[in-house]
ROKOL-840443 format. One line per field, with one value per residue (C-alpha): chain; residue number from 1; x, y, z. Coordinates in Angstrom, 1 decimal. Layout:
<nodes>
chain: A	...;
resi: NUM	...;
x: X	...;
y: Y	...;
z: Z	...;
</nodes>
This chain:
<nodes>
chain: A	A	A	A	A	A	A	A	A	A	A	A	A	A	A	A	A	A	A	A	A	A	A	A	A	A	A	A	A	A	A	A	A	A	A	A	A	A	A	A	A	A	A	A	A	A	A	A	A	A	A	A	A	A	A	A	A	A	A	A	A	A	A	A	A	A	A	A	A	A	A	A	A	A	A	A	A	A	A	A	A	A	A	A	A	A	A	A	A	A	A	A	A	A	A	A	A;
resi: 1	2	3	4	5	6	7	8	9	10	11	12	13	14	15	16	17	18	19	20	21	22	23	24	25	26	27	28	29	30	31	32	33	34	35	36	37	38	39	40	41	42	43	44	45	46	47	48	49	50	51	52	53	54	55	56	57	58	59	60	61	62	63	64	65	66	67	68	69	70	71	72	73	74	75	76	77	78	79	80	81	82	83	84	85	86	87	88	89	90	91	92	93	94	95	96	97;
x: 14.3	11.4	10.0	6.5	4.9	1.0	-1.1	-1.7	-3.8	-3.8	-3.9	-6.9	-4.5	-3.4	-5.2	-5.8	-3.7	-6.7	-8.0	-7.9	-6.1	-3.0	-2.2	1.3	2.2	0.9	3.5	5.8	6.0	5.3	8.8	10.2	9.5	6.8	3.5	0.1	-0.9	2.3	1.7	-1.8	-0.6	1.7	-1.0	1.0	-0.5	-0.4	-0.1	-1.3	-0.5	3.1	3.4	4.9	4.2	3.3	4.6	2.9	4.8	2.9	3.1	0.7	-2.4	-1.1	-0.1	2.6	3.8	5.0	7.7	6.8	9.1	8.9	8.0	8.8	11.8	14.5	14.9	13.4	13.6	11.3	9.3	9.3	12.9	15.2	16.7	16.7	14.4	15.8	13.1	13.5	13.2	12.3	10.4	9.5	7.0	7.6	9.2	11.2	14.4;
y: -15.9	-13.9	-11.1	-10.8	-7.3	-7.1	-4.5	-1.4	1.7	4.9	7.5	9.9	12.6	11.2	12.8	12.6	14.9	16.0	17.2	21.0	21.0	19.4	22.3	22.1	18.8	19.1	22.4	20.4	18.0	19.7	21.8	18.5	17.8	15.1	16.2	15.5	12.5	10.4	11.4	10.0	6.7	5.9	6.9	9.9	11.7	14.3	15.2	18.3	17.9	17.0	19.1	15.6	14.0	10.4	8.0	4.8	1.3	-1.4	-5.1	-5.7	-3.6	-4.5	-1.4	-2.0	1.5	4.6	7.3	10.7	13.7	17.5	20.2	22.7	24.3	21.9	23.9	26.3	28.0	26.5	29.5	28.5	26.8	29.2	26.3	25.3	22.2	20.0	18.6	15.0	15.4	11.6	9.8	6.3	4.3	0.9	-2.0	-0.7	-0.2;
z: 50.3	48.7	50.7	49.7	50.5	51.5	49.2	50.5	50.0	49.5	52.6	52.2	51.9	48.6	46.1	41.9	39.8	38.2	41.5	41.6	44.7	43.2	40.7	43.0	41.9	38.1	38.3	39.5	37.2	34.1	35.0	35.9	32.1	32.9	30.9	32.6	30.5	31.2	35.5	34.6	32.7	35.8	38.4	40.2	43.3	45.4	48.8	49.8	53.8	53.0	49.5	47.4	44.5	45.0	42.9	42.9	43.3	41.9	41.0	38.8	39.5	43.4	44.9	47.2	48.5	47.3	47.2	47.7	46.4	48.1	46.2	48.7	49.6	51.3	54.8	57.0	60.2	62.8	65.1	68.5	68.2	65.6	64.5	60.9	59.7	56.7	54.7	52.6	49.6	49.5	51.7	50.6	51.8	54.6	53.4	50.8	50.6;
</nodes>
């Protein structure tokens, strides 16, 4: 059977690339290879809570969810607990597999 997925939205934590709080991201990506037009054409985002680029799923002009890739490093050492906290480095969004 067809699993049909509502629309969604954008968190307001999910911000334009053009925004001049996602120099991050735009960083990212341009070492990633991907220049700043072609992130515009497919409508990537940033995170600046969870440091990731947001890359859109859409059908159509639906948007469905999202994956979001960490630009941080993969692991640190939590304060209170010494132990050492492994980051995703993908997190995708409900629904998807």
């Amino acid at each position: 059977t067809e699993v049909i997925l509502p629309e969604v939205s954008f968190t307001a934590d999910i911000i334009s690339l053009d925004s001049e709080y996602s120099k991050p991201a735009v960083d990212y990506l341009m070492g990633r290879g991907v220049p700043f037009d072609i992130a515009q054409k497919y409508d990537l985002r940033y995170s600046p809570s969870t440091r990731r680029v947001i890359f859109p799923v859409y059908d159509q002009k639906r948007l469905l969810g999202w994956q979001g890739r960490y630009i941080g490093g993969e692991s640190y050492v939590d304060e209170e607990t010494q132990k050492l906290v492994t980051i995703p480095k993908a997190l995708t969004s409900l629904g998807f597999r």
